[in-house]
RODO-2510 file (C-alpha; in nm, 4 decimals, decimal comma):
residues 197
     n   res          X          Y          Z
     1     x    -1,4229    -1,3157    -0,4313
     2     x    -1,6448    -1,5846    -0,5425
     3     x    -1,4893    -1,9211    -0,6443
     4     x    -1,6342    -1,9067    -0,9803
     5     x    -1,4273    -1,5832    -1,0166
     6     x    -1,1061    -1,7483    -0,9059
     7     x    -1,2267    -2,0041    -1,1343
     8     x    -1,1899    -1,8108    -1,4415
     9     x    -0,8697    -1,6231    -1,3049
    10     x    -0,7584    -1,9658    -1,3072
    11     x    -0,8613    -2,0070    -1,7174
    12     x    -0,7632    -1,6429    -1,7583
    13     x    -0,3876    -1,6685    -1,6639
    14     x    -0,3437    -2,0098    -1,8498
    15     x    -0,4145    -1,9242    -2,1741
    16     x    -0,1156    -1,7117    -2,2722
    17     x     0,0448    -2,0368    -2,1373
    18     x    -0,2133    -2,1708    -2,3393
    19     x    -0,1154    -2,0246    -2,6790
    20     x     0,2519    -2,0872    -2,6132
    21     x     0,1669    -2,4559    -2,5768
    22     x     0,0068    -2,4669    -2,8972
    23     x     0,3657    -2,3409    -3,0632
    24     x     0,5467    -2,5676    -2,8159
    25     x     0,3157    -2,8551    -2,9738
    26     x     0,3091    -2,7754    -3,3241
    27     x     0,7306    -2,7308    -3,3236
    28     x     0,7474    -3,0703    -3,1673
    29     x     0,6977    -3,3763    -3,3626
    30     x     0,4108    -3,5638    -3,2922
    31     x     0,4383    -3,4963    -2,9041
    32     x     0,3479    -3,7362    -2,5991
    33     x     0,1249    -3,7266    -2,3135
    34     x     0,4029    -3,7707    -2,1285
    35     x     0,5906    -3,4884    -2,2516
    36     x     0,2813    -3,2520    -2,2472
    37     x     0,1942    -3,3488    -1,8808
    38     x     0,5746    -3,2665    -1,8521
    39     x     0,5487    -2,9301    -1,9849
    40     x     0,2235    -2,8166    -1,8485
    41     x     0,3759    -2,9464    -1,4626
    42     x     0,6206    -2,7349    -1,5214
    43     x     0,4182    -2,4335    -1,6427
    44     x     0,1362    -2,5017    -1,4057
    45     x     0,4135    -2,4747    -1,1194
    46     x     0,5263    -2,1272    -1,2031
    47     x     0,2553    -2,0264    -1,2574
    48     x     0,1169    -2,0715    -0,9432
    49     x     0,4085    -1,9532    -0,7348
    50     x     0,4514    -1,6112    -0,9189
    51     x     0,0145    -1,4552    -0,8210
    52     x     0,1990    -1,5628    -0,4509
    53     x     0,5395    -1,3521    -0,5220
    54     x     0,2987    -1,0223    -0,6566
    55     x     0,0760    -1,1249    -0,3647
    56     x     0,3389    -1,0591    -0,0901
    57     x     0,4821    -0,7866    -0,2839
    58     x     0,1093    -0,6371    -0,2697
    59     x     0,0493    -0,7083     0,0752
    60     x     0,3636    -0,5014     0,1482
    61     x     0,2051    -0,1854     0,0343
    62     x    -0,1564    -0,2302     0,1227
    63     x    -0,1897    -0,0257     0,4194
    64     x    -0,0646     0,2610     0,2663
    65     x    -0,3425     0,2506    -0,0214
    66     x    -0,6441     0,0743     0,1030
    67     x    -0,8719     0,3962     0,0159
    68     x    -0,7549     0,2999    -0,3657
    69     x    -0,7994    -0,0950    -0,3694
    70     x    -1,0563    -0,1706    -0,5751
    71     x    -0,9466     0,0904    -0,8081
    72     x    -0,5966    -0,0601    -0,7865
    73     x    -0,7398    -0,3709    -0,8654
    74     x    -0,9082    -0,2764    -1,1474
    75     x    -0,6801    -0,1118    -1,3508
    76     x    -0,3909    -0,4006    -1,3087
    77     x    -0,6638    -0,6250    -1,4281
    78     x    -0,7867    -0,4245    -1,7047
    79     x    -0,4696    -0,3615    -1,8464
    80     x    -0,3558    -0,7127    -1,8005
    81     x    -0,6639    -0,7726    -2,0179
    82     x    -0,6281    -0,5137    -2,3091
    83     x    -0,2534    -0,6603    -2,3138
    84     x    -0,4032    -1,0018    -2,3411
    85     x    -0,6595    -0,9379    -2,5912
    86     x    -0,3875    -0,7233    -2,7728
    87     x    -0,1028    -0,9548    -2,8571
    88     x    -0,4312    -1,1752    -2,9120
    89     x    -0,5133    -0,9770    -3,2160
    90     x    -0,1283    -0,9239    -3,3588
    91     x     0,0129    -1,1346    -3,5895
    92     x     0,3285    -1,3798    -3,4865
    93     x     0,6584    -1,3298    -3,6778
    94     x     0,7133    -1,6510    -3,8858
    95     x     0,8770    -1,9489    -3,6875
    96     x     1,2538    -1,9897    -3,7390
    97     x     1,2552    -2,3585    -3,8189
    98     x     1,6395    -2,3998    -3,6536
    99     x     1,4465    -2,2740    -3,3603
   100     x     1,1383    -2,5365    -3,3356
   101     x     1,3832    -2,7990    -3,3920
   102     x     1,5828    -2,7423    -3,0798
   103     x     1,4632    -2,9969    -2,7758
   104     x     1,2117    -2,8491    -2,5562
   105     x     1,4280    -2,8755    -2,2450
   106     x     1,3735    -2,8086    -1,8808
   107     x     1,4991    -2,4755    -1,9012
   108     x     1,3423    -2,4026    -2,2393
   109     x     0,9850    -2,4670    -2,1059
   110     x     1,0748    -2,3111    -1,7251
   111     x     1,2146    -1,9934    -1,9397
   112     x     0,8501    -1,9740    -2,1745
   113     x     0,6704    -2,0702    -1,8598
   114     x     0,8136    -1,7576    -1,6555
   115     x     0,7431    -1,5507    -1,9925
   116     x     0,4255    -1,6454    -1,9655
   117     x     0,3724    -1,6176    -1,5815
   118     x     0,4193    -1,2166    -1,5253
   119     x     0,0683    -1,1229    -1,5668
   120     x    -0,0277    -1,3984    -1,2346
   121     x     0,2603    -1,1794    -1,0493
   122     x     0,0674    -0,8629    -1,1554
   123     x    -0,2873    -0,9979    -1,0755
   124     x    -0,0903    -1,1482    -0,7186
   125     x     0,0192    -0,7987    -0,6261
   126     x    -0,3929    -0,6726    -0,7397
   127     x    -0,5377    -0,9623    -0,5066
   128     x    -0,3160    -0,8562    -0,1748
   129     x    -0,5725    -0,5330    -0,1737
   130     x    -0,8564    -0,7929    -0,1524
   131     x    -0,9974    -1,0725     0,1041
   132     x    -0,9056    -1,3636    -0,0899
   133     x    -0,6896    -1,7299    -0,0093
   134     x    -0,3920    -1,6832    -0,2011
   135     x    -0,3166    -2,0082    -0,1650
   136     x    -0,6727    -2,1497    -0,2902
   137     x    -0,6070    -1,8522    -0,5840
   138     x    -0,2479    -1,9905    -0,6535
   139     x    -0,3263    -2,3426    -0,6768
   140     x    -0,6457    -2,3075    -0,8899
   141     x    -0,3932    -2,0679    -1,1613
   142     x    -0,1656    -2,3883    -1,0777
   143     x    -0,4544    -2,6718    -1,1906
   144     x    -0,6048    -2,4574    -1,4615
   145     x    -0,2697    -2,3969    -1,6261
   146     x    -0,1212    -2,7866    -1,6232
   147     x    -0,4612    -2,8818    -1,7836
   148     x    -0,4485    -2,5992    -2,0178
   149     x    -0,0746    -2,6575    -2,1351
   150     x    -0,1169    -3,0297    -2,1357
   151     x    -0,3848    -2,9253    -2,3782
   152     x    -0,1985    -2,7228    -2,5925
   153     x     0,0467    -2,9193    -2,6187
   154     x    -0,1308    -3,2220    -2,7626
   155     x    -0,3619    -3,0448    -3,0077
   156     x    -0,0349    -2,7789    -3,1120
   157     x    -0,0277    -2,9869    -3,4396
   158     x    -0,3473    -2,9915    -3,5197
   159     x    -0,4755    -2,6799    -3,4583
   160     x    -0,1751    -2,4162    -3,4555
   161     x    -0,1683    -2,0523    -3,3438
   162     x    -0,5264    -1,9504    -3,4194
   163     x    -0,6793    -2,0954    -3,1429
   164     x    -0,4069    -1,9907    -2,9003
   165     x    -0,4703    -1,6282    -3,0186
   166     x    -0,8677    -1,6829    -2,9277
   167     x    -0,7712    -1,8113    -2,6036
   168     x    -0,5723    -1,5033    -2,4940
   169     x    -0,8598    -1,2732    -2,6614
   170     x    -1,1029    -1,4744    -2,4139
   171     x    -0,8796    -1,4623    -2,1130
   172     x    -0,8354    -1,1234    -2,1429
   173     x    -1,1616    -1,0266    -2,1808
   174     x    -1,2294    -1,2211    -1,8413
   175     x    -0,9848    -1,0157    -1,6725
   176     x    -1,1271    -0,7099    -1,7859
   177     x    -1,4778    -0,8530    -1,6862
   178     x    -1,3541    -0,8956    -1,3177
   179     x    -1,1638    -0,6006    -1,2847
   180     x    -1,5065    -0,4199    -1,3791
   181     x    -1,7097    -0,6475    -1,1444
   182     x    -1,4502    -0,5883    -0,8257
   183     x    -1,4960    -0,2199    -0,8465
   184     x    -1,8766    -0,2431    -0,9270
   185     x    -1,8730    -0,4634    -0,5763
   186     x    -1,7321    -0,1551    -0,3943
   187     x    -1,8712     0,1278    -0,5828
   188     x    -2,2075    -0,0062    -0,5172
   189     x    -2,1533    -0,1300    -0,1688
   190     x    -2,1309    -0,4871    -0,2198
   191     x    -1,8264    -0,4996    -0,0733
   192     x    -1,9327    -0,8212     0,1047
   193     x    -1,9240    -1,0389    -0,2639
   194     x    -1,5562    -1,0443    -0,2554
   195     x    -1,5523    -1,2808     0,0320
   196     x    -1,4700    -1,6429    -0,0359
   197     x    -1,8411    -1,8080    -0,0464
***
């Protein structure tokens, strides 16, 4: 796998965390840096150590389905990415005001952030069939999603849940787009892409 691809795995799992950011900013009132570098540490952390929980959990099983990898691969991804591009497209329930009022704890934010984090165990346990650096994979997911949330968080007033929705249209789209290109790479023979350049 290229690094441009892990790249935009990277962008591709933060922006559900992405779109909850923009919520978590426009509850709060007029939000800090510091607070949205607090929040987006704390997303970018889980994050990056769930792709590593699906990876092992992958691992695990790969000998047993090697001769359906790519294909494995693919469809996590792809459905990942209809999911994403799904709830993109839905419509939010109305806020409960008693809600967004509430302080945006530790535990609040670690709660969203695990919410949020599934789909990077699901992609982890779709990258254990492939010869990629978990680590390098986690910590770029990591990176992408403290800048991301940080993000969100700061422009959540200013530009609500409209642009959190595009985000997770985009990111799943990439997922989708990768999924496709992974089992074009075997299909066709170009196995060899998939190696860390």
């Amino acid at each position: 796998m290229s690094f441009l691809s892990i790249i935009l795995i990277g962008f591709a799992m933060s922006t559900d965390a992405f779109a909850a950011a923009i919520g978590k900013g426009a509850a709060m009132q007029r939000p800090r840096f510091p607070e949205a570098l607090r929040a987006g540490a704390i997303f970018g952390a889980i994050e990056a150590i769930t792709p590593v929980i699906g990876w092992a959990l992958g691992l695990a099983a790969a000998a047993y389905v090697t001769a359906w990898d790519h294909w494995i691969a693919f469809v996590l991804l792809g459905v990942l990415g209809l999911r994403m591009v799904r709830a993109g497209l839905q419509q939010d329930a109305p806020a409960d005001d008693d809600d967004d009022a509430r302080p945006h704890g530790f535990w609040t934010l670690a709660a969203t952030g695990f919410a949020t984090s599934i789909d990077a165990m699901a992609v982890g346990v779709g990258l254990a069939f492939l010869d990629v650096n978990i680590l390098l994979v986690a910590g770029v997911i990591g990176v992408c999603t403290l800048v991301m949330v940080t993000t969100g968080v700061m422009l959540g007033r200013a530009l609500g849940a409209i642009v959190g929705k595009r985000a997770e249209i985009i990111g799943g789209l990439i997922l989708i787009a990768i999924g496709s290109v992974i089992l074009y790479e075997h299909l066709s023979g170009k196995g060899g892409g998939i190696g860390l350049a």
